[in-house]
LUMZAGU-548956 format. One record per residue (C-alpha): residue in three letters; x, y, z. Coordinates in nm, 3 decimals. Layout:
BEGIN
{"ALA", {X, Y, Z}}
...
# end
This chain:
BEGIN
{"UNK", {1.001, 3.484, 2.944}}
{"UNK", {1.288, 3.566, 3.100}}
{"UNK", {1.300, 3.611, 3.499}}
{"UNK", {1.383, 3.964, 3.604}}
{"UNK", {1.653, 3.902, 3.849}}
{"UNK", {1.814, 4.256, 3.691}}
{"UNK", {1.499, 4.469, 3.840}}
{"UNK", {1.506, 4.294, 4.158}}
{"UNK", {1.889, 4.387, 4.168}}
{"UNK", {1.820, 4.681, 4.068}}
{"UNK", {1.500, 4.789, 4.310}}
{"UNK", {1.756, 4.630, 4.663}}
{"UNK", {2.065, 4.869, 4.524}}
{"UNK", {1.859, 5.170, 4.504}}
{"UNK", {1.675, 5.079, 4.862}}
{"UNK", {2.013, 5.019, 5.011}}
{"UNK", {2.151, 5.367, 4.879}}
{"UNK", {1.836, 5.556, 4.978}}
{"UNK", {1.890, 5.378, 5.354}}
{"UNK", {2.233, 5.491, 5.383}}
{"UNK", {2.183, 5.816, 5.216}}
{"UNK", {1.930, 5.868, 5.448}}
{"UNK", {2.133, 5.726, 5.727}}
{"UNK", {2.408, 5.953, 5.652}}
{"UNK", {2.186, 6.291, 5.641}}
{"UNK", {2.097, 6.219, 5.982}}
{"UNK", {2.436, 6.201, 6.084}}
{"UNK", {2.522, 6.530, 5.918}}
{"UNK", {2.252, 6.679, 6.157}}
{"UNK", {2.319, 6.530, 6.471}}
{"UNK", {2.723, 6.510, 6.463}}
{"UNK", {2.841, 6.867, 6.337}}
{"UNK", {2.972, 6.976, 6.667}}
{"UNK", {3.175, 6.571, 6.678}}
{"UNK", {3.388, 6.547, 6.360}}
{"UNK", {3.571, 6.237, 6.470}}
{"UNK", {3.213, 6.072, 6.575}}
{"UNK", {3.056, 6.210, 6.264}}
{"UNK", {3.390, 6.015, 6.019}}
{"UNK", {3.361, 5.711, 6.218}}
{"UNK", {2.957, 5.757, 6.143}}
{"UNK", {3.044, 5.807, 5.780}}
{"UNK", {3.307, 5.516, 5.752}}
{"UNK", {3.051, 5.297, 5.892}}
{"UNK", {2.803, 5.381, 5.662}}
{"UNK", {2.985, 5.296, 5.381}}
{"UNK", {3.160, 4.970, 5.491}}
{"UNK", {2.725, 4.894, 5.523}}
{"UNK", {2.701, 5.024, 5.181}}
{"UNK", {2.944, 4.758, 5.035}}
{"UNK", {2.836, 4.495, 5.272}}
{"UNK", {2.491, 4.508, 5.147}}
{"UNK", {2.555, 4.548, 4.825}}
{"UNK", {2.793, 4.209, 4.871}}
{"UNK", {2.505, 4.067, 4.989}}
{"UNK", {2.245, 4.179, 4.763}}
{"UNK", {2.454, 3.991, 4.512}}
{"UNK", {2.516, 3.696, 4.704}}
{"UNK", {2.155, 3.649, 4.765}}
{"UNK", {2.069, 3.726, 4.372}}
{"UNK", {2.338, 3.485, 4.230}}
{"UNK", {2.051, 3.165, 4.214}}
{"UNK", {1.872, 3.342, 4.009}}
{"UNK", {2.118, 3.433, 3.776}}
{"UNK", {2.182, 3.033, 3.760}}
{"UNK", {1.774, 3.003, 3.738}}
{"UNK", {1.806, 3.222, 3.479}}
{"UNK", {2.101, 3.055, 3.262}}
{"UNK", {1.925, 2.736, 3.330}}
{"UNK", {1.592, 2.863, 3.156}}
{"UNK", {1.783, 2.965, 2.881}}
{"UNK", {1.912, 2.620, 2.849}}
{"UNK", {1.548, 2.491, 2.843}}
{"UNK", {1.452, 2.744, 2.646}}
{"UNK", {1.726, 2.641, 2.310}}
{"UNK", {1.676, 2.278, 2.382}}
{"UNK", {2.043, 2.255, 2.464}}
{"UNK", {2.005, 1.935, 2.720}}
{"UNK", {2.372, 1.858, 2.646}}
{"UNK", {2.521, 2.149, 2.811}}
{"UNK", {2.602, 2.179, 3.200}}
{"UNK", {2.623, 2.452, 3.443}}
{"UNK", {2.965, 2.546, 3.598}}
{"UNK", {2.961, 2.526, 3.974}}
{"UNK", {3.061, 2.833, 4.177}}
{"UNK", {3.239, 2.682, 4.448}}
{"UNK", {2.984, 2.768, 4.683}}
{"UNK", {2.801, 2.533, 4.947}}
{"UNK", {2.491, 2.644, 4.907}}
{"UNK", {2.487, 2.716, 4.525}}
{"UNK", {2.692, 2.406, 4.435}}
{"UNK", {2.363, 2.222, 4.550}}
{"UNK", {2.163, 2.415, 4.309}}
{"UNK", {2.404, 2.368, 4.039}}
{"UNK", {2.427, 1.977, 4.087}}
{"UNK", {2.053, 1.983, 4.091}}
{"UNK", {1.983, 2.166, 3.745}}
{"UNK", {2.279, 1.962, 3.598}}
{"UNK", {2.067, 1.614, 3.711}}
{"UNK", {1.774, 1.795, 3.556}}
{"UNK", {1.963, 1.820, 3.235}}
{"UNK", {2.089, 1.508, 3.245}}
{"UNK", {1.810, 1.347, 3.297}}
{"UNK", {1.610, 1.555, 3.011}}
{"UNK", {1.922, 1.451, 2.745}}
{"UNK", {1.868, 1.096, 2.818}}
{"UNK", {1.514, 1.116, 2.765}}
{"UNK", {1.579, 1.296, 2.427}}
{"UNK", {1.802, 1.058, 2.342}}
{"UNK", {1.521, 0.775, 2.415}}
{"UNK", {1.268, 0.966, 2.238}}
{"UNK", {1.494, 1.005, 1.898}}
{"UNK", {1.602, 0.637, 1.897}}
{"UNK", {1.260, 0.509, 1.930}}
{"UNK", {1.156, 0.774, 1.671}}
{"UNK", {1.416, 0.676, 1.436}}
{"UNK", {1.305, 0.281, 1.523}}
{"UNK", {0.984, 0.340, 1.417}}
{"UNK", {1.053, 0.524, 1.099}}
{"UNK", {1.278, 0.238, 1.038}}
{"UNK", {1.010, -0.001, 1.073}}
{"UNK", {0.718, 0.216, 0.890}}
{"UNK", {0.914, 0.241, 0.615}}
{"UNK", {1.018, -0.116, 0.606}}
{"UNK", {0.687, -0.296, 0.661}}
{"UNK", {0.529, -0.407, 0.365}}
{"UNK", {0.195, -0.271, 0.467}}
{"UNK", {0.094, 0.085, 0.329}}
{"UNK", {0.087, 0.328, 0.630}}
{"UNK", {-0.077, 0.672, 0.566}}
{"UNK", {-0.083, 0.886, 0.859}}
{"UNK", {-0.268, 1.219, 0.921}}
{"UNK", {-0.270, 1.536, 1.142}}
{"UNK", {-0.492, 1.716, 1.344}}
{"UNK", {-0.684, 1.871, 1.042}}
{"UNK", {-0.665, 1.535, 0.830}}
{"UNK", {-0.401, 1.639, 0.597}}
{"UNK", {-0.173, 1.336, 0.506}}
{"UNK", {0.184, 1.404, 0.770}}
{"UNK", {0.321, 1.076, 0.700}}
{"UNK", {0.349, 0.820, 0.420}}
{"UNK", {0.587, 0.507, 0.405}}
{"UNK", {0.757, 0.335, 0.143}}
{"UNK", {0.463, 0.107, 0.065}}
{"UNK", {0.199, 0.353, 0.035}}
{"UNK", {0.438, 0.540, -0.189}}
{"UNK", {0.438, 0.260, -0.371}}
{"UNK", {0.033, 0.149, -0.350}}
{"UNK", {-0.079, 0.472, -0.434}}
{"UNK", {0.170, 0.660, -0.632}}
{"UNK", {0.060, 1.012, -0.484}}
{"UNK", {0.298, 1.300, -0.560}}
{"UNK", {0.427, 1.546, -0.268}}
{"UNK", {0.171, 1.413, -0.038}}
{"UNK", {0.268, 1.585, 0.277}}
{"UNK", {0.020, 1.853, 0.388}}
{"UNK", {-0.298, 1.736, 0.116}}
{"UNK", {-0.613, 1.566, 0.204}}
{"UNK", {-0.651, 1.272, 0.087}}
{"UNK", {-1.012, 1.433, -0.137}}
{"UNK", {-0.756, 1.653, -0.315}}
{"UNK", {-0.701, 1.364, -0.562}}
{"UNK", {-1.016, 1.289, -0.639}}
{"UNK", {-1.079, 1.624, -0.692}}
{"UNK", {-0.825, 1.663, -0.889}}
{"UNK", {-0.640, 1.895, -0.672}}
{"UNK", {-0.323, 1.723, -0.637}}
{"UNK", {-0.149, 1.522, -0.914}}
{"UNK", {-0.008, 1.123, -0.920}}
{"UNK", {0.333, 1.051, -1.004}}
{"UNK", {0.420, 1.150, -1.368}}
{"UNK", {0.553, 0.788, -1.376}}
{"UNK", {0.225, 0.609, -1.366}}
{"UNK", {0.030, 0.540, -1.721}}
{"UNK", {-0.356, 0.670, -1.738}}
{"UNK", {-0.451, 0.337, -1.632}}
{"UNK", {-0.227, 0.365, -1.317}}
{"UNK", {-0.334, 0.663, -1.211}}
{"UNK", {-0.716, 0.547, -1.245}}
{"UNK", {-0.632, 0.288, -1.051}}
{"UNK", {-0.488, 0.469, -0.749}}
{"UNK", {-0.813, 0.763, -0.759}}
{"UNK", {-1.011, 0.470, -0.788}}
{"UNK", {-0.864, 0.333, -0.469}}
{"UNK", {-0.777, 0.678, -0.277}}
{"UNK", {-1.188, 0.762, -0.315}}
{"UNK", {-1.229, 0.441, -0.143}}
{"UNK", {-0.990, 0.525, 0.162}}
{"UNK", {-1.149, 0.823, 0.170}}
{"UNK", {-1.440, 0.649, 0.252}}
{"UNK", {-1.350, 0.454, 0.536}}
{"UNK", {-1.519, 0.585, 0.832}}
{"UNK", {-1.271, 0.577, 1.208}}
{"UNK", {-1.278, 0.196, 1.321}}
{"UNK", {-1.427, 0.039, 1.029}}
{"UNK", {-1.215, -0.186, 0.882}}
{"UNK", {-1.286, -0.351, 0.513}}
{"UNK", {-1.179, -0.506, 0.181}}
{"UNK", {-1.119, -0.297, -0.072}}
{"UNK", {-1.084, -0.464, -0.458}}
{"UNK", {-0.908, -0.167, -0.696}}
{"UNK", {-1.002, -0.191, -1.118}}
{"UNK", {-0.726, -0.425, -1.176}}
{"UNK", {-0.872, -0.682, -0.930}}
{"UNK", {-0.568, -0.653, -0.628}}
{"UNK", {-0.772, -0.667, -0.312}}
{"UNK", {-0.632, -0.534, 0.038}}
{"UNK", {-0.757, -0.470, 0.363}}
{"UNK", {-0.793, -0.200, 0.476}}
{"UNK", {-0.814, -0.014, 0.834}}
{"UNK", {-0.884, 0.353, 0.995}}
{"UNK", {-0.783, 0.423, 1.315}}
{"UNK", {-0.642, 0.663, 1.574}}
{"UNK", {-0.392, 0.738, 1.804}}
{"UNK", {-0.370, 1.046, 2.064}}
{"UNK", {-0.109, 1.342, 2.036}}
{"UNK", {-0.061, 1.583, 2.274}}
{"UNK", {-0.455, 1.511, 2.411}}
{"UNK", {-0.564, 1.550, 2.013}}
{"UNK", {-0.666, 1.268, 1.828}}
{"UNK", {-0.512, 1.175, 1.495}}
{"UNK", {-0.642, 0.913, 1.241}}
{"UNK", {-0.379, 0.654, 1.058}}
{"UNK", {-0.493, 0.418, 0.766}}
{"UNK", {-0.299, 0.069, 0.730}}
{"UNK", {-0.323, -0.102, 0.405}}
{"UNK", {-0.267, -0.487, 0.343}}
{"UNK", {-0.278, -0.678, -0.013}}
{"UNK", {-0.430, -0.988, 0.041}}
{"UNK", {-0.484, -1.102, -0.313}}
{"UNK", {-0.200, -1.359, -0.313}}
{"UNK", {-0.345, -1.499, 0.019}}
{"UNK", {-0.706, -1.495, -0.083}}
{"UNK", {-0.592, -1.659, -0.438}}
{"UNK", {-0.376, -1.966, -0.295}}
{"UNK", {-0.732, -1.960, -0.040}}
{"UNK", {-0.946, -1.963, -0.337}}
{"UNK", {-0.709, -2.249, -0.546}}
{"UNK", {-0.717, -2.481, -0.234}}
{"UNK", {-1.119, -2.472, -0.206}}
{"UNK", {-1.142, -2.509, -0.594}}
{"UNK", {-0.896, -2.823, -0.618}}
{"UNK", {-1.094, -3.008, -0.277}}
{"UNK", {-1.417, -2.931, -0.446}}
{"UNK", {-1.252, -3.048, -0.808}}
{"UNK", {-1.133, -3.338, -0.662}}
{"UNK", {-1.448, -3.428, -0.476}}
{"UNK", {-1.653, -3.365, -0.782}}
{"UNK", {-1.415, -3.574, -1.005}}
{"UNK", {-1.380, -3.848, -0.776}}
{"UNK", {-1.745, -3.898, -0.801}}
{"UNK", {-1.835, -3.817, -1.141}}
{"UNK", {-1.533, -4.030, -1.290}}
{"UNK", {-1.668, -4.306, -1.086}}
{"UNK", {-2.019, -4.288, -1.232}}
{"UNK", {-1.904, -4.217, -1.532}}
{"UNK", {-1.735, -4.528, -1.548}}
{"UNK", {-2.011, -4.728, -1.412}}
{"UNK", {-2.252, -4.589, -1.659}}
{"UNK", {-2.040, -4.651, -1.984}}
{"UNK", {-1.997, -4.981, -1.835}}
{"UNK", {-2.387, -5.044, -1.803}}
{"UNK", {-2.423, -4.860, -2.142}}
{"UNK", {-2.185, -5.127, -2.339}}
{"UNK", {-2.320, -5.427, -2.162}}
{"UNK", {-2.700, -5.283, -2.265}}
{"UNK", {-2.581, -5.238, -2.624}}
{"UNK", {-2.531, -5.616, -2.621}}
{"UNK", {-2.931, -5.665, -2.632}}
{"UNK", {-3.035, -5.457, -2.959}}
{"UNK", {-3.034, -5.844, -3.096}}
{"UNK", {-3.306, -5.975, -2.887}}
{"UNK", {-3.561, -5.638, -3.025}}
{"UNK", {-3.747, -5.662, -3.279}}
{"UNK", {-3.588, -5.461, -3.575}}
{"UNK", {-3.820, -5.129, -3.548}}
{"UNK", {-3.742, -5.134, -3.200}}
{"UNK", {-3.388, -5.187, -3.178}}
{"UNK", {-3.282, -4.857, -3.379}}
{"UNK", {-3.451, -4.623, -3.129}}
{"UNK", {-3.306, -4.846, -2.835}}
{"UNK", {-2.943, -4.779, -2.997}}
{"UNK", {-2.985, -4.429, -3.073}}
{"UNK", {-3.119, -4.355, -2.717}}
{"UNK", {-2.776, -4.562, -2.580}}
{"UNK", {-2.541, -4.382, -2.801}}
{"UNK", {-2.690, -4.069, -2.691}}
{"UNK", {-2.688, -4.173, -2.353}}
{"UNK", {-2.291, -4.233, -2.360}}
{"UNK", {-2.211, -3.950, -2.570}}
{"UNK", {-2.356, -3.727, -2.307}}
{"UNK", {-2.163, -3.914, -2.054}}
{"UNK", {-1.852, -3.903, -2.227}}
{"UNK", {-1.930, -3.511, -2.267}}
{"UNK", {-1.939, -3.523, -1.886}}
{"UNK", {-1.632, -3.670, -1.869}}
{"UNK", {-1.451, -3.445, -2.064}}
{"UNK", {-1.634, -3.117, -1.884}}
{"UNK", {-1.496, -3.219, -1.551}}
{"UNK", {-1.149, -3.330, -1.719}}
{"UNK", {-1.117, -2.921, -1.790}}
{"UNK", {-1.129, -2.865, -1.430}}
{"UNK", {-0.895, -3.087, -1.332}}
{"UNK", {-0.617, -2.995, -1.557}}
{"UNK", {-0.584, -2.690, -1.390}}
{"UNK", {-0.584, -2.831, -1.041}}
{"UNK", {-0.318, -3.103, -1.203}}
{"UNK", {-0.119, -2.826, -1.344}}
{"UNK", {0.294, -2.969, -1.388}}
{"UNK", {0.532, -2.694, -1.247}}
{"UNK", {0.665, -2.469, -1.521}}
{"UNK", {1.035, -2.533, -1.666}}
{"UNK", {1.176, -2.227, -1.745}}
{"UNK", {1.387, -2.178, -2.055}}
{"UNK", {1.507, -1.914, -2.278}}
{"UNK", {1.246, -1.911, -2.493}}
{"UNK", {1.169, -1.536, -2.729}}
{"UNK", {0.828, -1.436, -2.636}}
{"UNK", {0.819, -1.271, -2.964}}
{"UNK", {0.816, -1.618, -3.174}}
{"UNK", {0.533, -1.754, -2.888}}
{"UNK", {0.290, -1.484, -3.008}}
{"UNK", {0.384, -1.517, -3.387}}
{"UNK", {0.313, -1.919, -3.301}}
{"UNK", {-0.046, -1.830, -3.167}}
{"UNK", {-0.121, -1.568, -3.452}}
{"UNK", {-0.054, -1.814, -3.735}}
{"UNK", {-0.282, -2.052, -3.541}}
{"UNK", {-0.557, -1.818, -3.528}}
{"UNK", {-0.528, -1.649, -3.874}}
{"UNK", {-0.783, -1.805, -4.088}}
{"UNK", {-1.077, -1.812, -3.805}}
{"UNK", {-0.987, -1.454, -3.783}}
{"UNK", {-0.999, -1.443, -4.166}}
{"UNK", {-1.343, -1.626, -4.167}}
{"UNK", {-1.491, -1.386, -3.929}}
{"UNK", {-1.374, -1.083, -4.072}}
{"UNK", {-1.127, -0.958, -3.746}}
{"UNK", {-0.841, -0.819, -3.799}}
{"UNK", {-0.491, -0.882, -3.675}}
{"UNK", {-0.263, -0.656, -3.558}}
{"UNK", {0.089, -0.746, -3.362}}
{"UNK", {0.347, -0.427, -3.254}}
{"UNK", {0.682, -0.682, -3.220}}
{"UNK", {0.911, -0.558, -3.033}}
{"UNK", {1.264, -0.796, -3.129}}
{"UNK", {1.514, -0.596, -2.901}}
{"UNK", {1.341, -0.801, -2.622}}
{"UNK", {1.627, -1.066, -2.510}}
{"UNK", {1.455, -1.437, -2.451}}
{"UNK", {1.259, -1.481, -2.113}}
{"UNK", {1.228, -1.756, -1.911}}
{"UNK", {0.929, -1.938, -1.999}}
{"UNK", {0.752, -2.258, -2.013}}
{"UNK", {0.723, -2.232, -2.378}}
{"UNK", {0.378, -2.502, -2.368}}
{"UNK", {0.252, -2.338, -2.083}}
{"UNK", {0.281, -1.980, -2.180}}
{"UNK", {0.138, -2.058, -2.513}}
{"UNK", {-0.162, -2.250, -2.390}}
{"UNK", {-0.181, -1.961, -2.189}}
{"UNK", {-0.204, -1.673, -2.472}}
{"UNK", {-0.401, -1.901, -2.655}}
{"UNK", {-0.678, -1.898, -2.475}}
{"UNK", {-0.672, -1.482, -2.409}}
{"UNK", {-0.685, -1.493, -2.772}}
{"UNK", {-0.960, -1.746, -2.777}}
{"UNK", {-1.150, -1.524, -2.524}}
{"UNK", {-1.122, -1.215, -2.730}}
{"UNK", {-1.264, -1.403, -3.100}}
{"UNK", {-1.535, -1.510, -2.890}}
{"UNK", {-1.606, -1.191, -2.737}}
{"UNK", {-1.613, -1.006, -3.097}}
{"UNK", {-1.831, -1.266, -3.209}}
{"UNK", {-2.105, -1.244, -2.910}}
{"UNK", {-2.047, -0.824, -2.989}}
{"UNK", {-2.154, -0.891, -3.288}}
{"UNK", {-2.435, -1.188, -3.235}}
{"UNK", {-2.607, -0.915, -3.035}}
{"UNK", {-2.574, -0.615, -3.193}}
{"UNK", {-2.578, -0.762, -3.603}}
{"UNK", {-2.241, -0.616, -3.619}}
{"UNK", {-1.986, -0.789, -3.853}}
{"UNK", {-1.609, -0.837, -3.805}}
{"UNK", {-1.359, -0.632, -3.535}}
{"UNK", {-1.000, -0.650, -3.445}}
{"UNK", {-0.738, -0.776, -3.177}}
{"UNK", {-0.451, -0.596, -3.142}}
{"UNK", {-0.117, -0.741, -2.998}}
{"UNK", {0.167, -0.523, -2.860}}
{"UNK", {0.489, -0.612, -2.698}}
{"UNK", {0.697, -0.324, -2.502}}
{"UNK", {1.028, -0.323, -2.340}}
{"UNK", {0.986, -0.124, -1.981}}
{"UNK", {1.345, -0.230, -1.856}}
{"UNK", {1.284, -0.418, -1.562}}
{"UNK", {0.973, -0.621, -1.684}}
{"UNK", {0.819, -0.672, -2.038}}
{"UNK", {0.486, -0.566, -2.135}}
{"UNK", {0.263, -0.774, -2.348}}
{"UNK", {-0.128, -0.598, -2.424}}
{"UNK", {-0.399, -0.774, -2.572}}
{"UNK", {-0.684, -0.552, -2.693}}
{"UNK", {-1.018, -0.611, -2.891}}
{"UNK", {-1.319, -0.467, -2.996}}
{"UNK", {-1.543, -0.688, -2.811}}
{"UNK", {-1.596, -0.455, -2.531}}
{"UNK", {-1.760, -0.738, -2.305}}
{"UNK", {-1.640, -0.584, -1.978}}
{"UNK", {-1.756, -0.264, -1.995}}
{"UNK", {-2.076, -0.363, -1.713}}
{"UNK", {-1.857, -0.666, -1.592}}
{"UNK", {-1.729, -0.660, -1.262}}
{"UNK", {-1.358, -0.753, -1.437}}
{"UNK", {-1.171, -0.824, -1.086}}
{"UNK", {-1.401, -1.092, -1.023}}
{"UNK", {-1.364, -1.230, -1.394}}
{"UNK", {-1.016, -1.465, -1.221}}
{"UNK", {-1.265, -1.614, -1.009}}
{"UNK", {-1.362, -2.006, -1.072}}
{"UNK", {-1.672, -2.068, -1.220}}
{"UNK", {-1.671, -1.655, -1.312}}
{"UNK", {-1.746, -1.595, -1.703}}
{"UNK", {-1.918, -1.296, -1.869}}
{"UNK", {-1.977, -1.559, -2.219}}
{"UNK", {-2.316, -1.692, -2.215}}
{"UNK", {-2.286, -2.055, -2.111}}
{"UNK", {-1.893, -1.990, -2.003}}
{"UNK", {-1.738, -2.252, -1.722}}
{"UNK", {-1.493, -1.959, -1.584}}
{"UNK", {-1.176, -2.204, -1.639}}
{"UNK", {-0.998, -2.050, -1.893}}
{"UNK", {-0.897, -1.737, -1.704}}
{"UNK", {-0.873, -1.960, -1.385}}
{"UNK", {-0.577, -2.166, -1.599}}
{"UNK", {-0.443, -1.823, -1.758}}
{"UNK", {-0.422, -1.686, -1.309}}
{"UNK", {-0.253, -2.015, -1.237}}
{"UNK", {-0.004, -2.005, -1.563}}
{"UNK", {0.084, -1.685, -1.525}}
{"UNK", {0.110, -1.695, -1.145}}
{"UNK", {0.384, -1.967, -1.157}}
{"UNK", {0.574, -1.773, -1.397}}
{"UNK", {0.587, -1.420, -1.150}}
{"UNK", {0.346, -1.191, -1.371}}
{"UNK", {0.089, -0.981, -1.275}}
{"UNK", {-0.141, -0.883, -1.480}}
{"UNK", {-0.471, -0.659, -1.571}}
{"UNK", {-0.797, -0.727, -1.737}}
{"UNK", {-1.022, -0.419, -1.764}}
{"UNK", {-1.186, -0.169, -2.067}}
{"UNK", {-0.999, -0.003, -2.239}}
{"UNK", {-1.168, 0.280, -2.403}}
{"UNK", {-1.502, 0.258, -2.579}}
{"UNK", {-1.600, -0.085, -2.692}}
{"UNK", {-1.261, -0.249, -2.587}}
{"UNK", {-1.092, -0.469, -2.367}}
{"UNK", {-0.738, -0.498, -2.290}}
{"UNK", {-0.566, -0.753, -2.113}}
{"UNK", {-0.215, -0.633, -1.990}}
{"UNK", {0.067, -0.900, -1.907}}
{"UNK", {0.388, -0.788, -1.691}}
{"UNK", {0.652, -1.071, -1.729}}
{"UNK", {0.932, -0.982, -1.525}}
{"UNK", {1.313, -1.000, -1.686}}
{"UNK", {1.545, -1.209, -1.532}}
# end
């Protein structure tokens, strides 16, 4: 609003012209008979006139710099400064709203460098940081949660209107992407102010995750922070499994070797039994050290993937890897009646691979997926199936799918499946996808293991291109 320093100018102008008019109609009545008085009267009068009217102005001129200064306020502009009169008394006044300005840019200027600082460092953190306004609409998202969540023009939307299907993801992501980021939006949705939890999405990532709030302008505002943790929780989860391995295979080898040892020197009697005795006494021996050589062997397994030799990367064609592990598999496939089939993709340049590792690798996501069609099929007197291979060029990475008709993950938790001593097979240790995490983690891939449809799995491999 602006301050009416023109009505107050006006209102002392029209009081001092009343005065004098009034002034000067007494002086018309009480001087007719004195001309020269009644001039001198009149002269006087208006020299008043102009000295008031001086001073009327004089006295108004602060507010006129009051006024400028409000306007000043008013359009932000804490840059400009006030021009001083060359008067005493409003030179003071004028120094004092310049300070005020001055003051009030430098504090702007503080404010918008640490604003710009901390946009700077939201967008550069590796944590996603979604934060919301007073009515819970999202006002802020950073590179990361860009990233996490794949949400397109977020700004202004609740976080419900994807689940809802009110908003839409980026047309970048796949189906499966875009499954994966409702599935993990309806779960930030979820978190209640304070609480803070783990969240594990449908490709088996797992982040922490946190709602809080901040105050703004005496209104509180809620902020989520999200944190991956699968790498740390893996290399957590690797270092338990190899102290327990070790533990378990220092003892077992030891008794192991003990036992054969025992079992050999017992074989060395069967000549002091009678002859209907001795061939029960050997066959209970042999059995005895065929079970322990069994043993032997079981906790081998786990140690080879605690044991694991670092990869060495050459240029190897992934292409001729997977043709490798198909002509390997062929004739089981053949002599269970599954079928198959391989998209190749040869415009794919060589990766770099550990050829043996890689293959051992593939092998045994193929292995997984005969033996999944065949316990389909053990329980629901079903006969043959298919495995599907496809290899795809994305630019930056490569994408190799693995898909079959198994279907053993559609009521398995599949982000636990990477898990040691984890298996949805009926008498499974869990060590073949433990080797697969470990192979492919030394190489850079990520990867996905969920259903795929009715009656199907698919295991997706992202190997990165150098």
């Amino acid at each position: 609003m602006r301050l009416p320093s023109f009505k107050l100018q006006a209102r002392l102008t029209a009081y001092l012209a009343l005065l004098h008019l009034a002034l000067g109609g007494c002086a018309i009545l009480l001087l007719p008979q004195q001309p020269i008085l009644f001039i001198g009267a009149e002269l006087l009068l208006v020299a008043s006139m102009a000295l008031g009217w001086w001073l009327v102005r004089r006295a108004l001129e602060p507010l006129g710099y009051t006024r400028r200064f409000h306007d000043l306020l008013q359009d932000q502009q804490y840059a400009a400064r006030l021009a001083a009169p060359g008067v005493t008394e409003l030179d003071d006044l004028v120094a004092m709203f310049n300070d005020m300005l001055t003051a009030l840019h430098r504090e702007r200027l503080a404010i918008g460098e640490q604003q710009g600082f901390l946009e700077r460092l939201l967008e550069a953190t590796p944590s996603a940081v979604l934060v919301f306004d007073f009515d819970h609409a999202i006002s802020l998202v950073n590179a990361s949660a860009s990233a996490l969540l794949g949400l397109e023009t977020p700004l202004g939307k609740l976080l419900s209107a994807w689940e809802d299907g009110d908003a839409s993801f980026d047309p970048a992501l796949d189906e499966r992407a875009r499954a994966r980021s409702r599935d993990l939006v309806r779960q930030l949705d979820a978190l209640a102010l304070g609480e803070s939890r783990l969240l594990v999405d449908m490709e088996g990532r797992r982040y922490r995750a946190q709602r809080s709030r901040f105050y703004d302008r005496g209104f509180a505002r809620h902020f989520l922070i999200v944190e991956e943790l699968t790498a740390e929780l893996e290399d957590s989860e690797r270092a338990t499994y190899a102290r327990l391995i070790r533990v378990l295979a220092h003892e077992v080898n030891n008794t192991v070797a003990a036992t054969g040892s025992v079992l050999d020197s017992l074989l060395t009697y069967r000549g002091q039994l009678e002859e209907r005795d001795a061939g029960d006494f050997v066959t209970a021996i042999v059995a005895v050290k065929r079970r322990n050589i069994s043993l032997g062997e079981f906790i081998d397994r786990f140690t080879r993937v605690v044991k694991m030799p670092a990869p060495e990367l050459r240029p190897t064609r992934l292409q001729d890897v997977v043709d490798d592990i198909l002509w390997l598999n062929r004739e089981q496939c053949n002599a269970r009646g599954i079928q198959l089939g391989w998209s190749r993709c040869d415009a794919i340049a060589p990766l770099q691979l550990d050829v043996q590792l890689i293959e051992q690798a593939l092998l045994n996501i193929v292995k997984n997926a005969v033996e999944a069609i065949d316990e389909r099929n053990t329980r629901d007197g079903s006969k043959g199936g298919a495995i599907r291979l496809e290899l795809e060029d994305l630019g930056e990475r490569v994408r190799l799918s693995v898909t079959d008709s198994g279907g053993l993950l559609e009521n398995a938790p599949s982000h636990r499946l990477f898990t040691p001593f984890v298996s949805t097979k009926k008498g499974g240790q869990g060590i073949g996808l433990m080797f697969v995490r470990e192979v492919l983690g030394r190489h850079g891939c990520t990867y996905a293991l969920a259903p795929a449809g009715v009656g199907e799995t698919r295991f997706d491999i992202w190997f990165p291109v150098a």
